[in-house]
Predicted model as a PDB file, atoms N, CA, C, CB and O in Angstrom, pLDDT in the B-factor column:
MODEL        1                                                                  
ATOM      1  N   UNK A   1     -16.187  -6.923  -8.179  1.00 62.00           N  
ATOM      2  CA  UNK A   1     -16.288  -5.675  -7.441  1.00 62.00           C  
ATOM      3  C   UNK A   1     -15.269  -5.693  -6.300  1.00 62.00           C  
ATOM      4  CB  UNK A   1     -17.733  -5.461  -6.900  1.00 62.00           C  
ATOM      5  O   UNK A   1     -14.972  -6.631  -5.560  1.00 62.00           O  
ATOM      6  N   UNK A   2     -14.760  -4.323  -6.333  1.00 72.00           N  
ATOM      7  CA  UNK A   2     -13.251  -4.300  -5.314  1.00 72.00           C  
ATOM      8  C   UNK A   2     -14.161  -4.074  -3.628  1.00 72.00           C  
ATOM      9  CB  UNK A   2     -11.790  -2.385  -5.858  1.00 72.00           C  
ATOM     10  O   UNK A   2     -15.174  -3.378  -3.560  1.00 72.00           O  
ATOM     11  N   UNK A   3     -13.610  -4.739  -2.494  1.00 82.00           N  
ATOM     12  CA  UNK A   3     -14.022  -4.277  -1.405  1.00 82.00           C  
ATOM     13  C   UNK A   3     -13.923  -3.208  -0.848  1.00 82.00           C  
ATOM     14  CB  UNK A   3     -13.780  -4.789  -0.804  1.00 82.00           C  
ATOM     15  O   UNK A   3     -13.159  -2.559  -1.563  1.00 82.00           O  
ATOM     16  N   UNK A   4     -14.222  -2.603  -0.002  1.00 91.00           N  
ATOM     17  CA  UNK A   4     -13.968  -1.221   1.033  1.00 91.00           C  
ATOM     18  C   UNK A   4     -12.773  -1.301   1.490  1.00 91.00           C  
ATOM     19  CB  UNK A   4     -14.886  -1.046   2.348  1.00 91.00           C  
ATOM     20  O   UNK A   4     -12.669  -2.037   2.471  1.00 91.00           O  
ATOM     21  N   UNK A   5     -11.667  -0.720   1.065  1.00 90.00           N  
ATOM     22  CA  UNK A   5     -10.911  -0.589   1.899  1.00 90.00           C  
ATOM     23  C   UNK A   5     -11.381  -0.502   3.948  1.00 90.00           C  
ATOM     24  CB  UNK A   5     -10.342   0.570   1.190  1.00 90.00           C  
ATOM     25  O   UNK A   5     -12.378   0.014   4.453  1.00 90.00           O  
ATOM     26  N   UNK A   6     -10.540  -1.017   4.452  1.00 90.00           N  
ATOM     27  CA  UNK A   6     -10.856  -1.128   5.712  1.00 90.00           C  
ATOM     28  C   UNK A   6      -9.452  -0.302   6.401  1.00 90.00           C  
ATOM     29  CB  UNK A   6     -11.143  -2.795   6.118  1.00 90.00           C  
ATOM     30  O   UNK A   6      -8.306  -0.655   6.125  1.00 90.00           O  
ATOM     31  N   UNK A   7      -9.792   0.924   7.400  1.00 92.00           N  
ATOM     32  CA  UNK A   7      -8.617   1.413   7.694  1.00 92.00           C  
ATOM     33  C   UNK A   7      -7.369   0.241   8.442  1.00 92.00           C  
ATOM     34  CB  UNK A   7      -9.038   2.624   8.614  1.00 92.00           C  
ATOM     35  O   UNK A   7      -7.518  -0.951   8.709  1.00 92.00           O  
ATOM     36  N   UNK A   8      -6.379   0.966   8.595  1.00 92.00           N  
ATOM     37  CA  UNK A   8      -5.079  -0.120   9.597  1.00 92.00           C  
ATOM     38  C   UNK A   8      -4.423   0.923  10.334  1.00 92.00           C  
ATOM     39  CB  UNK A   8      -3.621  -1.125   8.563  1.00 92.00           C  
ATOM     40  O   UNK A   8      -4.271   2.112  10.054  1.00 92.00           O  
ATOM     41  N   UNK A   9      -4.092   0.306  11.249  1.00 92.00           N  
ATOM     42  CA  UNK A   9      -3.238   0.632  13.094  1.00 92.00           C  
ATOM     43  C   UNK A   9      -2.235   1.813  11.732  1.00 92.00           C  
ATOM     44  CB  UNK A   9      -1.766  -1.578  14.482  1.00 92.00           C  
ATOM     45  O   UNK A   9      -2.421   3.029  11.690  1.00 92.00           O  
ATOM     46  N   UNK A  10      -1.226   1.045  10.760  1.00 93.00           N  
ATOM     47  CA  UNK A  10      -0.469   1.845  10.282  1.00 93.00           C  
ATOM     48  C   UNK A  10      -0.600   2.668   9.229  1.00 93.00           C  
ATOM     49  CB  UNK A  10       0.295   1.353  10.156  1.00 93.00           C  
ATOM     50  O   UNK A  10       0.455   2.920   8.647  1.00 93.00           O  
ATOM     51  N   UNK A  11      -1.582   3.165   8.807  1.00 95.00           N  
ATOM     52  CA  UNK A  11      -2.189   4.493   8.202  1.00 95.00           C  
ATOM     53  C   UNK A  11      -1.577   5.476   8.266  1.00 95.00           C  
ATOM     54  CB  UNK A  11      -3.261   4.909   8.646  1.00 95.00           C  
ATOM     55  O   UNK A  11      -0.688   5.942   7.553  1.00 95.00           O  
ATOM     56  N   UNK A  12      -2.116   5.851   9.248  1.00 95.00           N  
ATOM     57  CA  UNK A  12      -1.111   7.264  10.271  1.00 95.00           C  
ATOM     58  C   UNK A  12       0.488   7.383   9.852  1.00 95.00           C  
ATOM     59  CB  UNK A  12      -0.990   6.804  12.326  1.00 95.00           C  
ATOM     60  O   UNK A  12       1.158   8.288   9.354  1.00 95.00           O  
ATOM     61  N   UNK A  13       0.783   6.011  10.300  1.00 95.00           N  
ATOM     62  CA  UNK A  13       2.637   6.415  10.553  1.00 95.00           C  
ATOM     63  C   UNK A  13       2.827   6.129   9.166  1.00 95.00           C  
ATOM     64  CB  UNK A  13       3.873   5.273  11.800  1.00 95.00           C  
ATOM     65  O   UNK A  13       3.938   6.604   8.928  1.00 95.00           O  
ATOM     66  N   UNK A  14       2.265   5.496   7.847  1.00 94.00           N  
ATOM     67  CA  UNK A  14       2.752   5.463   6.519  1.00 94.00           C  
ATOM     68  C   UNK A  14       2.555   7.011   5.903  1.00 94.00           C  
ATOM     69  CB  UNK A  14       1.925   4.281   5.663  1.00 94.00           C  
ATOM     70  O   UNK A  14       3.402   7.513   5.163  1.00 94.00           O  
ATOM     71  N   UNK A  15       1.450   7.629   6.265  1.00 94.00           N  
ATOM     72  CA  UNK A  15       1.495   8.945   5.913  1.00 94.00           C  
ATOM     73  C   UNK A  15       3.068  10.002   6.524  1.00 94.00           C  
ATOM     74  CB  UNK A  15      -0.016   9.459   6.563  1.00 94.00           C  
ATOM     75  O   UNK A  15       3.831  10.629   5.788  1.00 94.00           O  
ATOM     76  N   UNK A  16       3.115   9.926   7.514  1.00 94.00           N  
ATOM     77  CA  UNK A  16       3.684  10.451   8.430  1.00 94.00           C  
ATOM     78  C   UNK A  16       5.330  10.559   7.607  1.00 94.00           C  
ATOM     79  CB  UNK A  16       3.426   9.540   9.863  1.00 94.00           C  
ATOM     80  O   UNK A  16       6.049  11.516   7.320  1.00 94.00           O  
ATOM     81  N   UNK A  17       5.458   9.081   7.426  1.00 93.00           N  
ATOM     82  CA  UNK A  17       7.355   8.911   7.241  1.00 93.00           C  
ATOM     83  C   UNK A  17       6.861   9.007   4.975  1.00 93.00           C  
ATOM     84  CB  UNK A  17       8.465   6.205   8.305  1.00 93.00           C  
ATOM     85  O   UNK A  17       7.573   9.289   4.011  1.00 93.00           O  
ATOM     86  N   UNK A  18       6.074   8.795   5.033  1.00 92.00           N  
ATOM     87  CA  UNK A  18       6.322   8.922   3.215  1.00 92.00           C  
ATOM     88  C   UNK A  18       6.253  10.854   3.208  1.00 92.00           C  
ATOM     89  CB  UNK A  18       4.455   7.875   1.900  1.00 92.00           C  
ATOM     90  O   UNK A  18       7.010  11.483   2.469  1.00 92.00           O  
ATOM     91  N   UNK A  19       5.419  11.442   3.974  1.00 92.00           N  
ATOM     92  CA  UNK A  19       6.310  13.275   4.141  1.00 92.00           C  
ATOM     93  C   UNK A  19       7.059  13.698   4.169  1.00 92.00           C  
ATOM     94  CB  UNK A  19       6.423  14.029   4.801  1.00 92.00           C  
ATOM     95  O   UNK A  19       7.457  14.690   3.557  1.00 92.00           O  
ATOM     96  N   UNK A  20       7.888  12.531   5.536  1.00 94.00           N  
ATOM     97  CA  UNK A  20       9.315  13.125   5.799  1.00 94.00           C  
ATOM     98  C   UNK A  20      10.376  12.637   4.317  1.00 94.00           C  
ATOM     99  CB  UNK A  20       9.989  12.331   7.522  1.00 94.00           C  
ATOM    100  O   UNK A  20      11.211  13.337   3.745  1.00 94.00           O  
ATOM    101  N   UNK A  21      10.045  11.499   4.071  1.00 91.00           N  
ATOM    102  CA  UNK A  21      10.731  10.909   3.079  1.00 91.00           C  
ATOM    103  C   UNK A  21      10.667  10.392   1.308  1.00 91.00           C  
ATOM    104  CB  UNK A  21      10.845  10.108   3.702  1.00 91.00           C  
ATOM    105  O   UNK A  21      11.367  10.058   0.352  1.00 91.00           O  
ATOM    106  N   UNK A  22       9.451  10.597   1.699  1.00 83.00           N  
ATOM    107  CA  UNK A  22       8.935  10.769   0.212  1.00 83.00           C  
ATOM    108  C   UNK A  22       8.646   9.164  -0.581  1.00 83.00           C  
ATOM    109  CB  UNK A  22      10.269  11.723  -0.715  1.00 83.00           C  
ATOM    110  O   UNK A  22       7.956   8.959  -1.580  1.00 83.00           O  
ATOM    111  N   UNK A  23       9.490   8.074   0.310  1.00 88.00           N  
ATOM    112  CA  UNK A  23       9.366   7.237  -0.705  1.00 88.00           C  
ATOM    113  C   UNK A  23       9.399   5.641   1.271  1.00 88.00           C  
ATOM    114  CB  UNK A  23      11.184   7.501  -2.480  1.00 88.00           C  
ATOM    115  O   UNK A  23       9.918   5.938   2.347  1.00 88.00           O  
ATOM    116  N   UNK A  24       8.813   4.491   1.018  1.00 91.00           N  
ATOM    117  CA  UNK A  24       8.786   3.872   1.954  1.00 91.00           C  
ATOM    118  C   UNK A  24       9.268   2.495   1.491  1.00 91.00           C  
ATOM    119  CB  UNK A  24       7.593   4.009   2.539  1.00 91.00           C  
ATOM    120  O   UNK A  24       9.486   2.439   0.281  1.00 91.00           O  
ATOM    121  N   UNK A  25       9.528   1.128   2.337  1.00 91.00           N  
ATOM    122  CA  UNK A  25       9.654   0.023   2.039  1.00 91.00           C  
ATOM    123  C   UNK A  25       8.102  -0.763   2.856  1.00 91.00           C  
ATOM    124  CB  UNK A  25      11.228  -0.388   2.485  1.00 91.00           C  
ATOM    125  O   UNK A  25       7.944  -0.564   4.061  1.00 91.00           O  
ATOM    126  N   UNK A  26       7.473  -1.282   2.383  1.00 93.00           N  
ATOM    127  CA  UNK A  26       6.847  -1.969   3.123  1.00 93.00           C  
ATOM    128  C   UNK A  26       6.770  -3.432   3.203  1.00 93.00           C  
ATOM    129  CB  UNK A  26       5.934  -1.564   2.997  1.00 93.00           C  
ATOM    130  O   UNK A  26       6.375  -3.919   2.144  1.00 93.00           O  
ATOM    131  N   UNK A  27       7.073  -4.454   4.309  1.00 95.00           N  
ATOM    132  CA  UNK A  27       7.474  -6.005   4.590  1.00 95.00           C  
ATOM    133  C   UNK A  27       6.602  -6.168   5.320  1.00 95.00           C  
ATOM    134  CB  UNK A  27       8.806  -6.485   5.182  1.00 95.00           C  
ATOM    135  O   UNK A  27       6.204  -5.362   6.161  1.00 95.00           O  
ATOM    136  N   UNK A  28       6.080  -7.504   5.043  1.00 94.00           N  
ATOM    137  CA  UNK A  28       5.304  -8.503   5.931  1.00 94.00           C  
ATOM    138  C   UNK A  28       4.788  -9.536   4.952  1.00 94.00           C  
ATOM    139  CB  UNK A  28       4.038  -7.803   6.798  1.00 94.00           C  
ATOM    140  O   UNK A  28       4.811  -9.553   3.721  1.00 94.00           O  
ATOM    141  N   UNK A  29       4.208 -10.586   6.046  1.00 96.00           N  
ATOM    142  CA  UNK A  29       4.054 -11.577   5.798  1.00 96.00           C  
ATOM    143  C   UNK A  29       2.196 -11.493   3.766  1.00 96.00           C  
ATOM    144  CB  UNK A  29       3.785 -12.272   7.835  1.00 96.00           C  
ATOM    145  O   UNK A  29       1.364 -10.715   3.299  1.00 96.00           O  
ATOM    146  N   UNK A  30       2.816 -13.076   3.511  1.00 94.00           N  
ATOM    147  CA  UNK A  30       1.422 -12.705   2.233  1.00 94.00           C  
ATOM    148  C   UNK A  30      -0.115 -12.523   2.826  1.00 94.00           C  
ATOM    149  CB  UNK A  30       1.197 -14.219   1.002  1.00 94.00           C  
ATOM    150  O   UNK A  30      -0.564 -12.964   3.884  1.00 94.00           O  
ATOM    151  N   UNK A  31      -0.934 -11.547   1.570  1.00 92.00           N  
ATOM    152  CA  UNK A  31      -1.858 -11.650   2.329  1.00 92.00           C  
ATOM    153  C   UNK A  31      -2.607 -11.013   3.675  1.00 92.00           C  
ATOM    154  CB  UNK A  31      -1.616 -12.446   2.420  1.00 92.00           C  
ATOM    155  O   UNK A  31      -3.644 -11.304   4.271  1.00 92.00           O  
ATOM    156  N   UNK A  32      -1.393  -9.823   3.897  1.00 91.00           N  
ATOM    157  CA  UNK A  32      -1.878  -9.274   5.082  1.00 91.00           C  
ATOM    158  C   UNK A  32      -2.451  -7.585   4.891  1.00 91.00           C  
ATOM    159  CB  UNK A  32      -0.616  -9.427   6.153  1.00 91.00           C  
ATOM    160  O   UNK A  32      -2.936  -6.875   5.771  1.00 91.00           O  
ATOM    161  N   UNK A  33      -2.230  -7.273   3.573  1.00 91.00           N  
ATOM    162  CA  UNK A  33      -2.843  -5.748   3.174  1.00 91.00           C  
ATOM    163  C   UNK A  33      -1.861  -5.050   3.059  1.00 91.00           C  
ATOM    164  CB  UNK A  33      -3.783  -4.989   4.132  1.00 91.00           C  
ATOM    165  O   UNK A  33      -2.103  -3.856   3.241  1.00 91.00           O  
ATOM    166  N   UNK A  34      -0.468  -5.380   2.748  1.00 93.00           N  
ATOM    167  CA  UNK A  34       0.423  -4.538   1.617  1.00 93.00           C  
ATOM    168  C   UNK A  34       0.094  -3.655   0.930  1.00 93.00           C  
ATOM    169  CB  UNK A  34       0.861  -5.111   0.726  1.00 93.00           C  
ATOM    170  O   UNK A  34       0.236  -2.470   1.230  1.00 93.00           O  
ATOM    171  N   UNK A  35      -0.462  -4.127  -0.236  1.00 91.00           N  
ATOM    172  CA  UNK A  35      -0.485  -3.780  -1.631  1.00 91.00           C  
ATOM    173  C   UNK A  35      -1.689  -3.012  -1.177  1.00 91.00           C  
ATOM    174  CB  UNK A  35      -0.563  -4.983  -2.901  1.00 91.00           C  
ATOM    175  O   UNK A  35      -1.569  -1.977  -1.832  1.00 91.00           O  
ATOM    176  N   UNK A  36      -2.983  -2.861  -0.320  1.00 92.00           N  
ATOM    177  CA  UNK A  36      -4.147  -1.966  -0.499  1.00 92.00           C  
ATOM    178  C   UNK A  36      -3.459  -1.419   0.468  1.00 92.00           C  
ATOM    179  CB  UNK A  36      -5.742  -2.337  -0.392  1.00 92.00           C  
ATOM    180  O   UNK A  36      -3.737  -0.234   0.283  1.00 92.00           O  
ATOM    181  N   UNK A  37      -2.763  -1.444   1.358  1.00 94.00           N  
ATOM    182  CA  UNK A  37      -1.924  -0.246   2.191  1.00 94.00           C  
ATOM    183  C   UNK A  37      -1.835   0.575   1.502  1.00 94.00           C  
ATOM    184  CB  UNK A  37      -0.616  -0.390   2.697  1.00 94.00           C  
ATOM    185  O   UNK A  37      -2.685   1.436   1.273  1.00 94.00           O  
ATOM    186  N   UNK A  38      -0.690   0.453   0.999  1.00 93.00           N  
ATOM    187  CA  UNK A  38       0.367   1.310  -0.392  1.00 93.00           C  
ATOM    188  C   UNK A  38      -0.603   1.803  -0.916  1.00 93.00           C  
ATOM    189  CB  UNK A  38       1.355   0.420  -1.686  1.00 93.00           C  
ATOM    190  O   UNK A  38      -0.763   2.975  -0.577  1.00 93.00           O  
ATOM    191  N   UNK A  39      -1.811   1.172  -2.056  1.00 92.00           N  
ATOM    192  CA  UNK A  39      -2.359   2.260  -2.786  1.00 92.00           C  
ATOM    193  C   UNK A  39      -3.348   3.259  -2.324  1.00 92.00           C  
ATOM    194  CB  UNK A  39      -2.853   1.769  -3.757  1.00 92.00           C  
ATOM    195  O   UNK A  39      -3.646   4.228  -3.022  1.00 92.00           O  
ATOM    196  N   UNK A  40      -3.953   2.999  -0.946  1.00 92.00           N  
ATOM    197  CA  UNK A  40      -4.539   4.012  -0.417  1.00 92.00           C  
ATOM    198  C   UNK A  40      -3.443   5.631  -0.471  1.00 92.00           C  
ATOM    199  CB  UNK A  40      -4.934   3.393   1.112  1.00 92.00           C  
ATOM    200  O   UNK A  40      -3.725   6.738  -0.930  1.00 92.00           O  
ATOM    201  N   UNK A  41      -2.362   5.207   0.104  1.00 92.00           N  
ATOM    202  CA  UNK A  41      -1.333   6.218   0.292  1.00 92.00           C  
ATOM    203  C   UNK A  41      -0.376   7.117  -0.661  1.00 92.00           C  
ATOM    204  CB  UNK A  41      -0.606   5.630   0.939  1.00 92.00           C  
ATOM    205  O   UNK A  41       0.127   8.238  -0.597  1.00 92.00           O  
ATOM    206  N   UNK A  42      -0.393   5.586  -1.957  1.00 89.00           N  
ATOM    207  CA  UNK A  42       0.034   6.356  -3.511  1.00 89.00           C  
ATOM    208  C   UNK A  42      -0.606   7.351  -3.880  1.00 89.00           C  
ATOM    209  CB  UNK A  42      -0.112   5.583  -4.729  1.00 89.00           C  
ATOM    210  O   UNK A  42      -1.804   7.463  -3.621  1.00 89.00           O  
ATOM    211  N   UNK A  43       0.162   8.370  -4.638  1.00 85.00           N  
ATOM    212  CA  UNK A  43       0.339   9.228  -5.368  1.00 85.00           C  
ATOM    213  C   UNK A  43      -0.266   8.547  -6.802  1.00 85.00           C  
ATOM    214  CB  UNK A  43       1.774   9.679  -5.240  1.00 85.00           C  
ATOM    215  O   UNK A  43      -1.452   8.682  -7.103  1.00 85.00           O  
ATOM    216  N   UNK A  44       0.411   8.021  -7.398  1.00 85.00           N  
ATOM    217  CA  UNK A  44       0.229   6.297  -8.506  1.00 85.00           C  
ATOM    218  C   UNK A  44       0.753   5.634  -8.055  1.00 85.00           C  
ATOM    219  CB  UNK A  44       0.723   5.967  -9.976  1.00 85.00           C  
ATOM    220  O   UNK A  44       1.388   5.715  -7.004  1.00 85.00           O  
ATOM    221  N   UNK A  45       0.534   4.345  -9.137  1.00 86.00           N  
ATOM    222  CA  UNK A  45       0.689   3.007  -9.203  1.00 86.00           C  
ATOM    223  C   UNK A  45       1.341   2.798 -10.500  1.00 86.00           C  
ATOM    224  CB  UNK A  45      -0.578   2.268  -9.027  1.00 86.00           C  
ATOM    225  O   UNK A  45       1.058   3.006 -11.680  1.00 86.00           O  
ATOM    226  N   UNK A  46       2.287   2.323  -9.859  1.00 84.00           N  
ATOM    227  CA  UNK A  46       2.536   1.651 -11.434  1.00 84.00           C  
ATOM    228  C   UNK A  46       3.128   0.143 -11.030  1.00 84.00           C  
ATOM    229  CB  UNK A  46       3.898   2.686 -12.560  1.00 84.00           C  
ATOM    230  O   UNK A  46       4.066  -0.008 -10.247  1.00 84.00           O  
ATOM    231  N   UNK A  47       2.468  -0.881 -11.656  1.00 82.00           N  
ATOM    232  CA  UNK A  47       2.704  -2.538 -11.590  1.00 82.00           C  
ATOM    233  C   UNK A  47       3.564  -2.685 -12.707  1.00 82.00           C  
ATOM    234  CB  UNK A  47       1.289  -3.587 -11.760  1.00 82.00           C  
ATOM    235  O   UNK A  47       3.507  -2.233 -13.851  1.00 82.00           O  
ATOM    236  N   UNK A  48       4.587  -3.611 -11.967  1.00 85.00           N  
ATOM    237  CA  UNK A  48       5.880  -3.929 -13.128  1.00 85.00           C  
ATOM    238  C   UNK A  48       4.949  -5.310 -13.582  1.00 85.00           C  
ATOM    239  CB  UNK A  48       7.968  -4.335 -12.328  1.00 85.00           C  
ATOM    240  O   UNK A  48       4.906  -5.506 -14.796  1.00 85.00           O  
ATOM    241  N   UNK A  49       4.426  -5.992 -12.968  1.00 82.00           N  
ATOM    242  CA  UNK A  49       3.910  -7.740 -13.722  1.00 82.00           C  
ATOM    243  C   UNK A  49       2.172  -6.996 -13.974  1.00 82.00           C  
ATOM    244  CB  UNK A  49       3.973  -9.824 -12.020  1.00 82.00           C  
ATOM    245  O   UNK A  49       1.442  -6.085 -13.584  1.00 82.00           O  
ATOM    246  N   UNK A  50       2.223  -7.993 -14.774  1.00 75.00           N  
ATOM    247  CA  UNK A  50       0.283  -7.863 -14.565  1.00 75.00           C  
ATOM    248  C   UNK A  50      -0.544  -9.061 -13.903  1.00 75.00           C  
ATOM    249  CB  UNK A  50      -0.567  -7.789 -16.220  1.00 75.00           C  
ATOM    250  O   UNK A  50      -0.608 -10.233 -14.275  1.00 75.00           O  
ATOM    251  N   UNK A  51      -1.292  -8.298 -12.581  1.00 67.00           N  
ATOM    252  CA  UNK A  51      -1.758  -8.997 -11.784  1.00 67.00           C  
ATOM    253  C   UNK A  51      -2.352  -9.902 -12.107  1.00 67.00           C  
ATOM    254  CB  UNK A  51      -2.254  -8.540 -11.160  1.00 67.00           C  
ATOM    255  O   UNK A  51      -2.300 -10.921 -11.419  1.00 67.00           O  
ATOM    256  N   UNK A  52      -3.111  -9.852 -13.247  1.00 75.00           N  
ATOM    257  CA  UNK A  52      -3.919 -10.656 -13.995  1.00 75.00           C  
ATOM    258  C   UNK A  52      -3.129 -12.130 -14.441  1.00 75.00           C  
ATOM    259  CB  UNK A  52      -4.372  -9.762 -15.244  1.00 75.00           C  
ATOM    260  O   UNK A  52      -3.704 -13.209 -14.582  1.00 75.00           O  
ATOM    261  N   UNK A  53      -2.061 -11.945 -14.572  1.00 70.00           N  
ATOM    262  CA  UNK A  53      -1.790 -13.202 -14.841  1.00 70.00           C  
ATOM    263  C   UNK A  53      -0.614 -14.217 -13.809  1.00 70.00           C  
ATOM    264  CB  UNK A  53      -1.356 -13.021 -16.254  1.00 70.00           C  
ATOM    265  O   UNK A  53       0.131 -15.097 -14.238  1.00 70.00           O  
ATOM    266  N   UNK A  54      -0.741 -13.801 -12.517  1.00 60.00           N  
ATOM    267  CA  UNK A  54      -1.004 -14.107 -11.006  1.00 60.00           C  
ATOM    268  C   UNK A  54       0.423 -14.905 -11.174  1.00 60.00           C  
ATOM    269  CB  UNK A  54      -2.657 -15.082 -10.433  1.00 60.00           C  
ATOM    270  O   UNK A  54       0.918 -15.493 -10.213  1.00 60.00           O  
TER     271      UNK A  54                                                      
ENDMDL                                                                          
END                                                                             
């Protein structure tokens, strides 16, 4: 079972600049909420590897 997303400080400003721009880069360290960033904010998803096989 997937957890609750939990909101973040950068919510706001990922909405904000993917409007103006349509498309974002997001960097940081592993492990810090990337990837559930991004898909809160996606449109889709699409995974080039499958997670599943890590």
């Amino acid at each position: 079972m997937k957890e609750q997303y939990k909101s973040r400080i950068v919510d706001g400003l990922l909405q904000r600049k993917l409007k103006g721009k349509g498309a974002v880069l997001i960097e940081g360290a592993k492990w810090c909420g990337k990837t559930s960033t991004a898909e809160q904010a996606a449109g889709s998803v699409l995974y080039l590897a499958d997670p599943k096989k890590g």
